[in-house]
N, C-alpha and C positions, 0 to 999 in steps of 0.2 A: 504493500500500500504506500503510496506516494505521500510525502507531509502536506500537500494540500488537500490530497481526501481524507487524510490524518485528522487534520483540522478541519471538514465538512462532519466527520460522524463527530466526534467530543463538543460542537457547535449544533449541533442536530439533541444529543444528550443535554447537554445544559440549558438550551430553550425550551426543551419539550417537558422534562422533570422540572421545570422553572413555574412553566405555565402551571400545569396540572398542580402541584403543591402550594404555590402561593397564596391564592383566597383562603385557604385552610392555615396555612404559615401563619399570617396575619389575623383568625383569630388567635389562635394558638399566642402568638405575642400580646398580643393585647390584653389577651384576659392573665398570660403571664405575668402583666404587672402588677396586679393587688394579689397574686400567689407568690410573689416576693416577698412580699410584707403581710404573707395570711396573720401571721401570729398577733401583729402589731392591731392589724384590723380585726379580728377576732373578736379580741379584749377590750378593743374601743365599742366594735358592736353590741357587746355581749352584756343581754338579759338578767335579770335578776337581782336579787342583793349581793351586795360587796361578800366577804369574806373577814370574819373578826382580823381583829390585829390583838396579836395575844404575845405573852411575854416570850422571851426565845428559850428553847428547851420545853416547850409546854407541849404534855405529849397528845401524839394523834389516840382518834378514836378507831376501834378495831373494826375491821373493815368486815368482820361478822355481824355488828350493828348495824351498819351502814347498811348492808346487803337485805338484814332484816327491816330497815325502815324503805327502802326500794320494793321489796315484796308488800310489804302493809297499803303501798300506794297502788298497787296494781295485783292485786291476790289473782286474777284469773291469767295472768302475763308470766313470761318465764325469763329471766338473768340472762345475758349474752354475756358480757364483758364487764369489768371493773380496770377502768383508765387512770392513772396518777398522774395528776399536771407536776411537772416537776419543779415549774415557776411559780406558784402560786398553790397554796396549800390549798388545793380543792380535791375534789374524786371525780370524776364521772361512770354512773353507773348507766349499762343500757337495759333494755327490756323490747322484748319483742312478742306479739302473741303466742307465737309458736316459733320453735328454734326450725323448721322447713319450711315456716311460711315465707312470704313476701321482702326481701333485705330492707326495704324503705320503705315498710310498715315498724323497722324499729325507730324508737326515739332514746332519751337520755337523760337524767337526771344529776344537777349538780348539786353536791354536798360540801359544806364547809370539813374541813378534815379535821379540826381541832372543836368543834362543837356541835358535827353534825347533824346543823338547822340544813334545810332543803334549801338551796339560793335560785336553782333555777328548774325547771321541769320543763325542758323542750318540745318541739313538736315532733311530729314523724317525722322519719330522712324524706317521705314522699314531699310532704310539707315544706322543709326547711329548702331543699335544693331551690326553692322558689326564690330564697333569699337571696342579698348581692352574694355573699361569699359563695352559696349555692350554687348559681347561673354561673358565676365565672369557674368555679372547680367543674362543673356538670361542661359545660364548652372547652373547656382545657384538656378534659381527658377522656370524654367519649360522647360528646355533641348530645347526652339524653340517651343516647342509644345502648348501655353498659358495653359486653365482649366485642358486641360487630363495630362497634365505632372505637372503642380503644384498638382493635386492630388496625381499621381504617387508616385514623390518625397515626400509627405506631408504619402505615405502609408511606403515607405521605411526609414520616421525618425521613424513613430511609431514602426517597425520593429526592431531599432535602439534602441529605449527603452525598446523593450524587450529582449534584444538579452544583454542589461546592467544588467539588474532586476535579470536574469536566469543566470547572469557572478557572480553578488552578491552572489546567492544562492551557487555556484559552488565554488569561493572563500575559503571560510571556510574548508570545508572535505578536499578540496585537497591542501591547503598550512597549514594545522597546526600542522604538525611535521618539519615544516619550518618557524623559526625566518621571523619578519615580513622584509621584504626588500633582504632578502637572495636574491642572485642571483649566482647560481652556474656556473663558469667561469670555473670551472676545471671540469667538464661534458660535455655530447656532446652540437653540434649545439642547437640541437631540444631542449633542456631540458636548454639551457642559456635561448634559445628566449622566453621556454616559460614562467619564471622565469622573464623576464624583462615583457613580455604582460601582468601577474598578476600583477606587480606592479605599471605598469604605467596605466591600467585598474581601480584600486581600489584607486591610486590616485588625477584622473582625474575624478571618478566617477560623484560629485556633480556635476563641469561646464558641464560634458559631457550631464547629465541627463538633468540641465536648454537648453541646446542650442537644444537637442535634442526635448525637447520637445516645447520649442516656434518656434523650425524651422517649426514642424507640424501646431502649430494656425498659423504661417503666408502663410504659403503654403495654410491656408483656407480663406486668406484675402477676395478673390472675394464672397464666397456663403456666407460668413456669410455677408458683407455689400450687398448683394442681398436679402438677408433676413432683414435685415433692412429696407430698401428701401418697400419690399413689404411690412412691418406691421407699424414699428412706423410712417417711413415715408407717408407714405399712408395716416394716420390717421391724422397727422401735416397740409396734405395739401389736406384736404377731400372736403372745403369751394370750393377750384379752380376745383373740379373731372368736370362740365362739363362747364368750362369757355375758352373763346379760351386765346392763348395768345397775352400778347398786344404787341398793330401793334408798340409801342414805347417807348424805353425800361428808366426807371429813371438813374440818374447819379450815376455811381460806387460810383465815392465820395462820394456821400451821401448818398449811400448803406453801405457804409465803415465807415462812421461816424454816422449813426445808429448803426452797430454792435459796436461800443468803447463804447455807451454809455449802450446798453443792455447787453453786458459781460464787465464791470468795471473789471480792473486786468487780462484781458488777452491781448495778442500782435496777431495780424490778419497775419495768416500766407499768405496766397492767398482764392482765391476764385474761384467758378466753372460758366461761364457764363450760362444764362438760355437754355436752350436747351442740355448741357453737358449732358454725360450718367451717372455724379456725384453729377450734379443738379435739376431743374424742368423746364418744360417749361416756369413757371409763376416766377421763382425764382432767383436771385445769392443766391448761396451756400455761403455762407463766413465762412472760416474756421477756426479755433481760437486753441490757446494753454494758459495756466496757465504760471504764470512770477518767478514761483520758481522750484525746482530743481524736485519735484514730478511732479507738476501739467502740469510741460514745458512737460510733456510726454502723458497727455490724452488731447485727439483732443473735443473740441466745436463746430458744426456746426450751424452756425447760420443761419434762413432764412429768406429774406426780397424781399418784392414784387416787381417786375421788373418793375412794374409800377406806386408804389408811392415812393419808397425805405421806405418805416416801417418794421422793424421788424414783423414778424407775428409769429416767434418761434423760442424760443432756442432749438435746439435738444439735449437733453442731451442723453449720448450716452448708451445703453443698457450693460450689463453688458458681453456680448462677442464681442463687440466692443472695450472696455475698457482693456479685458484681451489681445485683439489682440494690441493698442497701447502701454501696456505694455511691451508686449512678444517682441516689435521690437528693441528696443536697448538693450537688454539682449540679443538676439540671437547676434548684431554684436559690442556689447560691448563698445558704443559710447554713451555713458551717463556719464565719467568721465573724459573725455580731453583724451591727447594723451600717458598717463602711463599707463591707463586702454587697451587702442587701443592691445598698445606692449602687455600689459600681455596675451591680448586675441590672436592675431598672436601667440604667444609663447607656449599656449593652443593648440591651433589648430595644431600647427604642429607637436605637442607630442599627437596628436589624431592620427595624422597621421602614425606616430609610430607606436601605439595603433592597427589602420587597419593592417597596410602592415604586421607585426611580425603574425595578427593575419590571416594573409592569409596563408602567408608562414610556419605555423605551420599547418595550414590543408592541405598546399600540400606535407610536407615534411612527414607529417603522413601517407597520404595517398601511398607516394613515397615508405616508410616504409612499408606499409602494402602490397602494390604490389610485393615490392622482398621477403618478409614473404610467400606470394602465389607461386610465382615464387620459391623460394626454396623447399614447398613442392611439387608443380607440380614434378617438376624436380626428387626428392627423388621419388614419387610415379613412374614414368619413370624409372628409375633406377632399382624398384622394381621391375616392369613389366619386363623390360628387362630380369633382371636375370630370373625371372618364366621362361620367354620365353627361355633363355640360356640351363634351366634344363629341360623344358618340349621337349627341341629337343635333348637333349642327351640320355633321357630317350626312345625313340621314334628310335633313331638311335640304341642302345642297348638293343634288344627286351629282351635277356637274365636275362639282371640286373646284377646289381654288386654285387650281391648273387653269380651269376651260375658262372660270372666270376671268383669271390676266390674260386670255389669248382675247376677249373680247373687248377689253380696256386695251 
């Protein structure tokens, strides 16, 4: 292959994965920016009474209370999960009707953890998604649609990375008789924009390529931990495959205080009650993170039996498990406090640049290319015309303008 045909398919690649992923890119970016700052917006959103302020060292209430004031509010509803904000001394407990029903028929319950008054009682997830933080997480990562739209989306980031890869290739030929940063302001529209989309393209490249391509493992978060569940998990909990579950289940606490002492050095973030679609029927889930700045990012599941509370396994987590706990605060840039947050907003919105320039450069070409058609249309008309002008003069003067100068 020749390096002009070289450069027709990597030019053929980048406009065509350009077009196709763009409108979707651009929600994807936009509603990216307040999932920068969910946590900030959250808190500022968020429902109910404050939370005491109590002296420090004042101990929590056991989260077997808590669990019992969450059943007292809903006796015909069943426990999913028990969440610990690790900022704010709250709980959140969930509840759903049935642990196989509907996922966004559960809602949540927040508890003060030091004097376990109820602060807030949410609505359904059906409900809440209606909210801002709702609609922009509900758009961000599966448009309303759950599995077929996180794929969707998850096909239009990889689309996204090759549409970067085929922009790299393309880069070089056509900007090197052009200092690097040139941006020609005294040339047309078309030839500024497209002068600013190479630049801010090739300098945006790296963050673009990390966010682009952890945005695709997270958009695979559901099949790859359903892949876990059926092999490793499966295997962890092989002893319980034909034991029923028991009619009465052990105390959290001491589900909770088995896992501190089988994962020394990690903090229990929540746990998934037995029956959950994250747990086992035989099982709390308890689910754990490391206490430094690496390890606070790969998830521990610990499991312990519902019915003596022991430990019966640490699951350590397979290695696409590990790259999806990674890939998640790189993609929303909340691993650094809140300078990191801003850099990444500030990122995103020069992506956003990045799209729109790169839209409006294929319609203004395309704009371009239609009046280039339109002008020749037009000349060939023109041409026709005259034929036609000549072919009816010649036609009206069977003589010709031979016989006529012979008679002059």
């Amino acid at each position: 292959m020749t390096a002009a045909a070289s450069l027709k398919t990597w030019y053929w690649w980048h406009k065509w994965t350009s077009l196709i992923c763009t409108v979707f890119l651009l929600v994807i970016c936009i509603t990216g920016l307040p999932l920068v700052f969910h946590e900030e917006i959250e808190h500022w959103l968020e429902e109910g009474k404050p939370y005491a302020v109590v002296e420090e060292g004042t101990p929590r209430v056991p989260v077997d209370q808590l669990m019992a004031l969450a059943r007292g509010q809903y006796p015909n509803e069943v426990l999913e999960y028990v969440y610990f904000d690790e900022d704010h001394p709250t709980v959140y407990i969930g509840m759903s009707p049935s642990h196989t029903g509907d996922p966004k028929q559960q809602h949540y319950m927040r508890f003060d953890a030091h004097t376990a008054e109820l602060l807030h009682d949410a609505p359904t997830l059906h409900e809440e998604q209606f909210s801002f933080m709702g609609l922009m997480l509900a758009l961000h990562v599966d448009l309303f649609t759950g599995l077929p739209g996180q794929l969707f989306l998850g096909f239009m980031g990889l689309l996204f990375v090759i549409a970067l890869v085929s922009g790299v290739v393309l880069y070089g030929p056509f900007m090197k008789k052009l200092n690097f940063g040139t941006v020609r302001k005294d040339r047309s529209r078309r030839l500024k924009w497209l002068d600013l989309h190479n630049l801010l393209g090739i300098v945006l490249l790296g963050w673009m390529m990390v966010v682009g391509i952890t945005g695709v493992i997270n958009e695979l978060s559901r099949p790859l931990f359903a892949i876990w569940q059926g092999t490793d998990l499966v295997e962890l909990t092989a002893a319980y495959r034909d034991a029923e579950p028991p009619a009465q289940l052990a105390s959290a606490d001491a589900a909770l205080r088995a896992t501190a002492e089988a994962v020394p050095g990690h903090r229990i973030i929540s746990f998934s009650h037995p029956g959950n679609m994250f747990a086992t029927p035989h099982h709390y889930m308890v689910w754990t993170h490391g206490d430094t700045p690496f390890t606070s990012h790969l998830i521990i599941p610990v499991l312990v039996d519902a019915a003596t509370a022991e430990v019966t396994a640490v699951a350590r987590p397979p290695w696409y498990l590990t790259m999806l706990a990674l890939s998640q605060p790189l993609h929303f840039g909340d691993y650094g406090g809140m300078p990191l947050k801003i850099l990444w907003a500030l990122l995103d919105l020069l992506t956003i640049v990045v799209l729109v320039s790169g839209l409006y450069l294929w319609l203004a070409r395309r704009k371009a290319t239609d009046a280039r058609v339109a002008r020749l249309m037009q000349a060939h008309q023109h041409a026709d015309l005259a034929l036609a002008k000549s072919a009816h003069a010649r036609s009206s003067d069977p003589l010709g303008s031979g016989a006529s100068g012979g008679r002059s």
